[in-house]
N, C-alpha and C positions, 0 to 999 in steps of 0.2 A: 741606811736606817729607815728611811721613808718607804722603800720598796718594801724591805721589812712589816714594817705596821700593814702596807698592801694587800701583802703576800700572807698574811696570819690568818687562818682558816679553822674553825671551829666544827669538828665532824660528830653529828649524835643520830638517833634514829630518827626515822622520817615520821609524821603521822598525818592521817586525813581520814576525813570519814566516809563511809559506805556510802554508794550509789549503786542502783540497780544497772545491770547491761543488759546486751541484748541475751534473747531466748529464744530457745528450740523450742515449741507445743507440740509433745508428741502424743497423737491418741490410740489409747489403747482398747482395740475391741471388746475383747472379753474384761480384761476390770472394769471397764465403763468409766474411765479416769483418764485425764490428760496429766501427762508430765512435763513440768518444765524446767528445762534444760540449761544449767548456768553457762554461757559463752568462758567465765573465765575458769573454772574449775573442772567444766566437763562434769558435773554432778546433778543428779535432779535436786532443785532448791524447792521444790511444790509439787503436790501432786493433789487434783481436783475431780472432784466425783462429781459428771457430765450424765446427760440418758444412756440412754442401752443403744451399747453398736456405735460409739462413736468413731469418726472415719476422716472426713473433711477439713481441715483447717484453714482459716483464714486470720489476719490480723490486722485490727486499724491501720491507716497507715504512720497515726502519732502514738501507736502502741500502746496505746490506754485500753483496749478491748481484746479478746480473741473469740472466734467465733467457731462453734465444733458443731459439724453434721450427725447426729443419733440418727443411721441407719433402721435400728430396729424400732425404736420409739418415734420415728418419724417427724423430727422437729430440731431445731437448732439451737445449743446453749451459748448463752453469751455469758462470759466470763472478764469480771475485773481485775484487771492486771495490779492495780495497786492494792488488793486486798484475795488476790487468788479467790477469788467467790462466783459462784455464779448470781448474777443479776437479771437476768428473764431468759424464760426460754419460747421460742418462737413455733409455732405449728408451721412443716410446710409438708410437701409430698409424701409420699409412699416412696419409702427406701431412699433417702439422696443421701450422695455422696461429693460431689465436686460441689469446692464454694469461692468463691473469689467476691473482692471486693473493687468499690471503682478509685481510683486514685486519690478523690478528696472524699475518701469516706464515708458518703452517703448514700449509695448502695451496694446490697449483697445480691448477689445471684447464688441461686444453690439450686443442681443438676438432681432432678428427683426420677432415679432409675424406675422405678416401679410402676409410676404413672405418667411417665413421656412429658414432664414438663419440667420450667424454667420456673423456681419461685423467685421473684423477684422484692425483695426488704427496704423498707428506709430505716435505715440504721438510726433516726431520731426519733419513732414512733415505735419500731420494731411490729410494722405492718407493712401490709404492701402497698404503694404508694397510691394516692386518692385516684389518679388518672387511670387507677390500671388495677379495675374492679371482676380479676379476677380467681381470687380466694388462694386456698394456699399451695392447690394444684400449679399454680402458676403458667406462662405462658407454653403454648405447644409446640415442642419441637419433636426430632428423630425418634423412633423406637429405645429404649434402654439408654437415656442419656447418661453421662457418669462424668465425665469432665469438662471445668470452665475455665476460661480465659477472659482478662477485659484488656481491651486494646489500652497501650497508656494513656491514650485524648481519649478516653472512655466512650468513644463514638462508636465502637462497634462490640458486641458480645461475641465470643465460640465456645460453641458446645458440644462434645465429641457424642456421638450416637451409636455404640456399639453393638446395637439389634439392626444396624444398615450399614455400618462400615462406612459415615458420613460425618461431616462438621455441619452444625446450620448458623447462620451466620446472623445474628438479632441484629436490627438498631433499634437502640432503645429507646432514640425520641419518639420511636412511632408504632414501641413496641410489638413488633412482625418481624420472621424470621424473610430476609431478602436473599437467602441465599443460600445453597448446599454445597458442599464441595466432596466428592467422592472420597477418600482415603483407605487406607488398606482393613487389614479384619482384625476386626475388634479393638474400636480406638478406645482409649482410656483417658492419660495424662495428653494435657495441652499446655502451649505453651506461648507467648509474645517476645518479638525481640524486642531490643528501650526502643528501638524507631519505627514499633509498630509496622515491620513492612515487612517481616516473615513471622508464619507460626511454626512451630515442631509438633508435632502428634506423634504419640508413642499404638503402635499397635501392636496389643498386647500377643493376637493371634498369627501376625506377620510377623514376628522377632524383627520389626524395624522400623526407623524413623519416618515419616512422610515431612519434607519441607516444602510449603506453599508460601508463593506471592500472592499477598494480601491485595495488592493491587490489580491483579487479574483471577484471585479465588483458583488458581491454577497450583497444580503438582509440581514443584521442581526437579525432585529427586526425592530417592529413597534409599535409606538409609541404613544398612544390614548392623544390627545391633546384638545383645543377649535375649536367651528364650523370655518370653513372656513380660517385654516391658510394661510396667504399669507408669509410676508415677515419672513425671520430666520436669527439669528447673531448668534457667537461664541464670547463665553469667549475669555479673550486675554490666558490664559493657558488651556484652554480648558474643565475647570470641567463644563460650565454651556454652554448650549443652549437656547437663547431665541425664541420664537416665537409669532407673532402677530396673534392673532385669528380675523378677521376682524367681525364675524357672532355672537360671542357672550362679545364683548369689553372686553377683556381679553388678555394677555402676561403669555406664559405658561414658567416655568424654567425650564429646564430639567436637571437633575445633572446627569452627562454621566457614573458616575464610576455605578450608579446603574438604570438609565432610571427613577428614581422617580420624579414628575412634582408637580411644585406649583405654583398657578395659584395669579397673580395679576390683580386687575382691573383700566382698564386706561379709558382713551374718549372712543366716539361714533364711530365703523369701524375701529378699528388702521390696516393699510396697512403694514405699514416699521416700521423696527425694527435694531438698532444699539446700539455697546456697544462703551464705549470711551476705548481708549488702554490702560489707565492705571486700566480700573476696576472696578473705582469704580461709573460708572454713566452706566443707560440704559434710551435709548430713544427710544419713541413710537408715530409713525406719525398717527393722528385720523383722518383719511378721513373727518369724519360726524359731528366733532365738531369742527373741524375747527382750533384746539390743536397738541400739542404735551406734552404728559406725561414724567417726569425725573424721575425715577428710581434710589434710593441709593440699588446699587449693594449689600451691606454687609450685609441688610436687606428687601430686596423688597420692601421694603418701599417709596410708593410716597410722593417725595418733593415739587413735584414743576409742574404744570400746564402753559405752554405759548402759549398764541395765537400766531397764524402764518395766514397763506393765505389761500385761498378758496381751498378747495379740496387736503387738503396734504397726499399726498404716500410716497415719499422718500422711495423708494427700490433699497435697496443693501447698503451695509457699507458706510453711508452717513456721517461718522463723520474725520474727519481730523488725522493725523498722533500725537502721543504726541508728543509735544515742549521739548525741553531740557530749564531749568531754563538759565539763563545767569551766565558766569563760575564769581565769584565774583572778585574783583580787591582790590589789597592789597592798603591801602596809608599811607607811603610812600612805595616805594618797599622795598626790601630786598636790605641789603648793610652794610658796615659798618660805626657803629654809636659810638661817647664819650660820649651818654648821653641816659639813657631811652627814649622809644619812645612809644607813643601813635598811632596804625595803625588802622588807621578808614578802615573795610571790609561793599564793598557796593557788590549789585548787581541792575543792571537794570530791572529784572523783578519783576513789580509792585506784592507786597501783599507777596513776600517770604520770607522765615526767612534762616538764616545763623546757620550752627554749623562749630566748629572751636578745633583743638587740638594743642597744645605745646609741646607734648611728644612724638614726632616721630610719633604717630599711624594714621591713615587715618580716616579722618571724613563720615559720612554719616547721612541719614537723620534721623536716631535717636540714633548715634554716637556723642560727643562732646559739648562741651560748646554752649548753645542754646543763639543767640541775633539776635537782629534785624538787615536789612539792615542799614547801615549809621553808626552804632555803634561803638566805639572803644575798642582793650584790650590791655593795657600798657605791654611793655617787659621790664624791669628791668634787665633783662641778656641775654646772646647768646643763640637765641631760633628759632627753625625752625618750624615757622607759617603755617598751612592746613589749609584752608578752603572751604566749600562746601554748594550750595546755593539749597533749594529745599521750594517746593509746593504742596500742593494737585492736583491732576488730572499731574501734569506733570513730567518730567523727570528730577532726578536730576541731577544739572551741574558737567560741571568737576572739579575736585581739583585746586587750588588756590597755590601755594606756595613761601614763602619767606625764604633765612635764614637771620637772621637780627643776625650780631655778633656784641656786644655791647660790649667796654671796659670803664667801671666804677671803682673805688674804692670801692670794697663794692658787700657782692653780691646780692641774693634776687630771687627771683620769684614772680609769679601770677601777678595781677592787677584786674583794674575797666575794668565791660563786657560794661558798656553802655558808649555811648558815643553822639558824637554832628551830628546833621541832616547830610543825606548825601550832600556831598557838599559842607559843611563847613568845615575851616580851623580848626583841630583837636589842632591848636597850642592855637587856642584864650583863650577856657577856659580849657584845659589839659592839656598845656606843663607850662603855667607858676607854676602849682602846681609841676610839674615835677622838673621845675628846681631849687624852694624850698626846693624839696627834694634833689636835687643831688648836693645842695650849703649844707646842712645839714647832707650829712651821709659824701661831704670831710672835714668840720669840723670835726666832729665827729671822724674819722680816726684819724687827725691829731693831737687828742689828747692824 
């Protein structure tokens, strides 16, 4: 009978409320609009009207910001992710296209084609910084620059120079270019490994990769790709390099430990090319069909086709930082309790599942008693509750925990995993069986 009352499991629907995920910012040339790109439905959720010729993207790295290059308007819009709006727009060069930002998000660099320089931003003034007074042509480097990279210890700049078929290499402490490195014709997309100690350069007019040690500004190898690569992303650990072949509609993979390339076919012209941070998604901006192709990373496998705007580039790491799940909340908290307790574990972020341990050990996302948000599991005894809330594509939340010390007659463990929608009072239909049972084992005692 005890096992019974245990074993009683109450199934209804789940619920929890919307949170935003991550995003693709795709820009589209001729609408003059960014789209952004829902990670879980594959749909544009917004679309935002930028200057003219938008081309560049970059993104805070706590995702509150996006930053779009207007090519033809010659200035940079910044855009509020919590209200899709643009909030200032920034004057820099003639024609720029490549933007990148530095890891703790206080400066943009954006590669201004037209007049051979580096504009350099503080992202808290939305000017260029006081030491470095010189206006929005920005710093000089190669002939036709068009893409940027920032090392991850943001200690060094690259900036691909496609009127030289060179990288020039900034530090920005002391902002001068200290360095060139030859590469092949017509570089475009650039690129960082996480350890900072190789770059990838796409050249658009070589149909191939060039790989440099950062640490001797040196060639390694090169790399035979599709016609006309433009735009290039990095794996989040670094085994894979994508490239968008704009000449023959193709994304080329490059697995880095061996250079060997396996080519995927996407739309018509893909320009820009981005991985999401957790992995397992690539996207691919198709100039010519007016698309962007989804990519499941674990198999190059296309999922998913979305229209977007008239003419999309999106170059340079257009996708959003991963979100952290929402840390899940115990109900009731941890405290001490005279009767078994029923604790519904919720989380806020729509579509996650929950695991959870009673045995000291730390939960993770494929650690621990697997239920849904909203759900409840009965403690019968003094038990110290973990819990941790996770998702595909996101980051999992932080630990949850309770000690719930219960003094009952009678001992016990385990319980019921499922329980009543989030929201609801877990006492309606689980405490009255509870306390059937805990009017049943003091009888029983007292026999």
């Amino acid at each position: 009978m005890l096992s019974r009352f245990r074993c009683f499991c109450l199934l209804i629907l789940l619920g929890c409320s919307a949170q935003a995920s991550q995003t693709a910012y795709i820009t589209n040339f001729t609408s003059n609009t960014v789209s952004a790109i829902s990670y879980d439905t594959n749909t544009v959720k917004a679309t935002v009207t930028v200057g003219e010729g938008p081309s560049g993207v970059a993104v805070q790295p706590d995702g509150t910001r996006v930053y779009v290059t207007n090519r033809t308007s010659a200035s940079v819009s910044v855009i509020d992710v919590a209200s899709y709006t643009v909030i200032a727009t920034i004057p820099v060069g003639t024609n720029p296209l490549g933007i990148a930002i530095s890891l703790d998000g206080t400066r943009l660099y954006v590669a201004n084609e037209g007049s051979n320089g580096l504009s350099v931003i503080d992202t808290a003034t939305f000017r260029p910084p006081v030491n470095l007074p010189v206006g929005v042509t920005g710093l000089p480097v190669g002939p036709a620059p068009r893409g940027v990279a920032v090392r991850p210890d943001g200690a060094l700049v690259y900036v691909t120079n496609s009127g030289s078929n060179s990288v020039s290499v900034i530090d920005p402490s002391i902002n001068l270019e200290i360095a060139t490195i030859a590469v092949g014709a017509g570089p475009e997309g650039i690129t960082v490994s996480p350890d900072g100690s190789r770059l990838y350069v796409a050249n658009s007019g070589g149909n191939s990769v060039s790989v440099i040690d950062t640490a001797s500004n040196k060639v390694l190898s090169v790399i035979p790709v599709g016609a006309k690569p433009k735009g290039i992303a990095m794996y989040p650990n670094g085994a894979y390099v994508y490239v968008a072949n704009e000449g023959s509609n193709t994304v080329s993979v490059i697995a880095t430990a061996n250079n060997k390339v396996a080519t995927v076919n996407v739309g018509v012209s893909p320009q820009g090319v981005a991985v999401n941070p957790a992995g397992s998604r690539v996207y691919a901006a198709n100039n010519g069909s007016n698309t962007v192709s989804v990519i499941d990373a674990s198999t190059n496998a296309l999922i998913a086709t979305v229209p977007v705007g008239l003419g999309p580039v999106a170059f340079g790491q257009f996708i959003g930082p991963i979100l952290p799940v929402a840390t899940p909340t115990l109900t009731p908290p941890g405290g001490e309790f005279s009767v078994p307790q029923a604790v519904t574990i919720s989380t806020a972020t729509e579509g996650a599942s929950i695991r959870y341990t009673t045995d000291g050990s730390t939960p993770s996302g494929s650690q621990g008693n697997l239920i849904g948000s909203g759900q409840f599991v009965t403690l019968y005894s003094t038990t110290n509750l973990q819990a941790i809330a996770f998702k595909e594509g996101w980051a999992d939340s932080g630990v949850a925990q309770g000690k719930y010390t219960i003094s009952t007659d009678g001992g016990g463990g385990g319980g019921c995993t499922l329980g009543p929608r989030a929201g609801v009072d877990p006492t309606l239909p689980g405490l009255f069986l509870l306390s059937l049972l805990y009017l049943w084992r003091r009888r029983r005692a007292a026999r």
